[in-house]
C-alpha positions in Angstrom: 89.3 88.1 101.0 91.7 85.6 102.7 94.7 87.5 104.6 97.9 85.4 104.3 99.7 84.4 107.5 102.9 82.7 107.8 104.7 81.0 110.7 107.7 82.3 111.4 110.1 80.7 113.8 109.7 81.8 117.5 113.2 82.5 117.4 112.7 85.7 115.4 110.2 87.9 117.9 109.3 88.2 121.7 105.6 88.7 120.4 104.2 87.3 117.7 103.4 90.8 115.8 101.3 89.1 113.2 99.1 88.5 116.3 98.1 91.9 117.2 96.7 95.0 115.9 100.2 96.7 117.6 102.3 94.1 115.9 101.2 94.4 112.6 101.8 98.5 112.7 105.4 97.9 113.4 105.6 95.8 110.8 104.0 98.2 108.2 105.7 101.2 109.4 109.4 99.7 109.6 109.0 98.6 106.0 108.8 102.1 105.5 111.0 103.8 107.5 113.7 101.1 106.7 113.4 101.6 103.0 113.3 105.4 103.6 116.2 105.4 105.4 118.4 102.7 105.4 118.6 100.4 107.8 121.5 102.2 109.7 119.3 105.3 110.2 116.3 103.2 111.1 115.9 102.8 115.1 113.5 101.5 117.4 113.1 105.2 118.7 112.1 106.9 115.1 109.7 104.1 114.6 107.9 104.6 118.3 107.5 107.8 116.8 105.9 107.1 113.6 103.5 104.6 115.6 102.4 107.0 118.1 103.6 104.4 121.4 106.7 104.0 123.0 110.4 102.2 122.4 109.5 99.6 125.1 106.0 98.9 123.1 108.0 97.6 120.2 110.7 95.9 122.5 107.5 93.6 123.5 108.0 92.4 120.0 111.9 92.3 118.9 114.7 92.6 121.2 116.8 94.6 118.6 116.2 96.0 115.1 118.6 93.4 113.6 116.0 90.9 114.8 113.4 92.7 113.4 115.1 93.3 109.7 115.5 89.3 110.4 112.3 89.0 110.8 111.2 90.8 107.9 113.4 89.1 105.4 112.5 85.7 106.6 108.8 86.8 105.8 109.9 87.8 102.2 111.8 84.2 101.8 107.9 82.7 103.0 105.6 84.5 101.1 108.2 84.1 97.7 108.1 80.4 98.2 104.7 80.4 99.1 104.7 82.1 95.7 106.7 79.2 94.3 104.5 76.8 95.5 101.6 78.3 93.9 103.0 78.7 90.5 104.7 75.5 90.0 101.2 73.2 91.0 100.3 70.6 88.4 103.4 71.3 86.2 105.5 68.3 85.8 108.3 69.3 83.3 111.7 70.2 85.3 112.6 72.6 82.8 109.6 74.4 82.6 109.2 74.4 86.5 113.2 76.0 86.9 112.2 78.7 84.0 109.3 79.3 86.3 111.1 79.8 89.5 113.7 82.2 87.7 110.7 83.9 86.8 109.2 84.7 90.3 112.8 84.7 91.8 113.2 87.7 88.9 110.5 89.2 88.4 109.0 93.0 89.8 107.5 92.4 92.9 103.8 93.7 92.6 101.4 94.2 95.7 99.7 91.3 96.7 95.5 91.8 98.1 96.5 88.9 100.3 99.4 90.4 102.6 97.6 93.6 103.7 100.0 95.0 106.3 103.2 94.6 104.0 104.0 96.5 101.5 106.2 94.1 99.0 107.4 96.3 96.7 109.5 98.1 99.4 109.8 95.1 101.2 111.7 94.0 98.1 114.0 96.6 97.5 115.3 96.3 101.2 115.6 92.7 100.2 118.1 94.0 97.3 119.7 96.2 99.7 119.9 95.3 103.0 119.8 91.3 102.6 123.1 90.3 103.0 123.3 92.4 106.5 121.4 89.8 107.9 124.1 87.1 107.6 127.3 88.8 107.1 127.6 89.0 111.2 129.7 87.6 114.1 126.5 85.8 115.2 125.6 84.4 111.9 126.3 80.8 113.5 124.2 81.4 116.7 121.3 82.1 114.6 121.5 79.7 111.6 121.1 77.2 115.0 118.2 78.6 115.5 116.7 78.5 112.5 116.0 81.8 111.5 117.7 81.2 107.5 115.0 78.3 106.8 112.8 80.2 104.3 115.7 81.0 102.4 117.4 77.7 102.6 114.2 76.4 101.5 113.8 77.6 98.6 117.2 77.7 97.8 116.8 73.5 97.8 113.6 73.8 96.4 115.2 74.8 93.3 118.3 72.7 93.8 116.1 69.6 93.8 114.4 70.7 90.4 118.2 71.2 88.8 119.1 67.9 89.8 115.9 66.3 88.1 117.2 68.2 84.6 120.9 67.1 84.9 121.4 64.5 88.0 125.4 64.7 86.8 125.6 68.1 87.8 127.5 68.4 90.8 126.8 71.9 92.3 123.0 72.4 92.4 122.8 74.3 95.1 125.5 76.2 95.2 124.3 77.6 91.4 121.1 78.1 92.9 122.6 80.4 96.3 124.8 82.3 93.6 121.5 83.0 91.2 119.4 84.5 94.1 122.1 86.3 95.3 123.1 87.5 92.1 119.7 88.6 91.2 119.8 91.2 94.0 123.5 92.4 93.2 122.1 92.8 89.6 118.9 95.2 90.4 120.7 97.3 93.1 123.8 97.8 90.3 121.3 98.8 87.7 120.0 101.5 89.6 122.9 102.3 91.8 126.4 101.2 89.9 125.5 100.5 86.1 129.3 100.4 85.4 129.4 96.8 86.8 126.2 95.7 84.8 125.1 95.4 81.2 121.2 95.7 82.6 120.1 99.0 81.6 117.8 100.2 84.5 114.6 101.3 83.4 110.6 100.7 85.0 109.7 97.3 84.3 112.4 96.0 81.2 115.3 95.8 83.3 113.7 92.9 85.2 112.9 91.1 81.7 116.5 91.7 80.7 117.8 90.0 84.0 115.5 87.3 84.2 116.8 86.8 80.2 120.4 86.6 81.9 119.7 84.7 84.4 117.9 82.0 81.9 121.2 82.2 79.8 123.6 81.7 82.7 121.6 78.8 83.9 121.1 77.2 80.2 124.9 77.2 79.3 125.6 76.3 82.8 123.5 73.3 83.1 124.7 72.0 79.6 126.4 69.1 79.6 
C-alpha cells in the first residue's frame, strides 16, 4: 500500500521528520499528547519522554512546539486538499463540486491506510481546537512571509475559484469561504463544549450531517442572487 507524503515548506522544521524513522515518532506521539493535553500542557520535554530519546533529539527537528503544532496543521490543510483534489476529479458542475468540498471540509474525519504515522481523527480535533493559535500571534506576519499558511490559503482559493464560477457577481468569494472553514471548527468544538451558542446537537456521527446541512444553507441563501 502506497504511504502518502507531502512537502511541506522547509520553513516549518530543522529536519525533515517525514524523513526518518525518529521523525515520524514525534509526529505520531505529539498528535497524541497534544490532543491529550492541550497544547499548553504539551512540551518538548513530556514528549522526549513518551519517545524514549532526549529534548535535544526532537530540537534536531523543530525549534519550538509552536513550530511543530505549525507543522502539524499545515499537514492537515495538505492531506484535506489532497482530499479535495481527489474527490472533485472528472466532475464538471460548480455546484456539485462546492456541495462536494462542504462535504469533505464537514464531514468526520475517518483514518486514512495511506497516512500511517498520523492519526487524523485526533489530528482533527486539535485542528477544531487549537487552529486558530497558530495565527493569532505577534509573529503571524513573519511567518505568513514564509509561507507556512499556503495549504490553508490554498484551499481556501480553491473553493473561492469554484464560487466565482456559480455566481461571478458575487463580490466576497473568499472571504465566505475563510468564514465557512473557520466556522465549521467553531461549530464542532461548540457542540461538544458550549451547546448554548449552537443549534447542532452533538451526538457520534449526526452532528456532522446537521452542520454540513447548515453550512449548505448558509452558502445557498448566501450565494443567491
Amino acid at each position: 500500500m502506497a504511504i502518502l507524503s507531502f512537502k511541506l515548506t522547509e520553513k516549518l522544521f530543522v529536519r525533515d521528520p517525514q524523513s526518518t524513522e525518529l521523525g515520524q515518532r514525534i509526529l505520531t506521539t505529539s498528535i497524541q499528547l497534544i490532543d491529550k493535553l492541550g497544547f499548553e500542557q504539551f512540551t518538548f520535554k513530556k514528549l522526549a519522554e513518551d519517545i524514549e530519546s532526549t529534548e535535544a533529539s526532537i530540537y534536531r527537528y523543530f525549534e519550538n512546539k509552536h513550530r511543530l503544532l505549525l507543522y502539524l496543521i499545515d499537514w492537515y490543510w495538505t492531506w484535506m486538499e489532497y482530499k479535495l483534489e481527489f474527490s472533485l476529479n472528472n466532475i464538471k458542475d460548480p455546484n456539485e463540486r462546492l456541495g462536494i468540498c462542504l462535504k469533505v471540509l464537514v464531514e468526520e474525519k475517518k483514518q486514512d491506510p495511506h497516512t500511517h504515522m498520523i492519526d487524523v481523527q485526533a489530528l482533527h480535533r486539535i485542528v477544531i481546537s487549537e487552529f486558530e493559535k497558530t495565527y493569532l500571534t505577534k509573529q503571524v506576519d513573519a511567518d505568513n512571509r514564509e509561507g507556512v499558511f499556503l495549504a490553508y490559503k490554498s484551499v481556501c482559493r480553491k473553493i473561492a475559484s469554484i464560487i466565482t464560477e456559480i455566481n461571478p457577481s458575487f463580490p466576497y468569494p473568499h472571504a465566505l469561504v475563510s468564514t465557512l472553514m473557520l466556522s465549521v471548527n467553531h461549530q464542532l468544538f461548540y457542540a461538544e463544549h458550549l451547546p448554548s451558542l449552537t443549534d447542532i446537537k452533538y451526538a457520534p456521527q449526526t452532528h456532522f450531517n446537521e452542520l454540513n446541512a447548515f453550512i449548505n444553507l448558509l452558502v445557498t441563501k448566501t450565494l443567491q442572487p
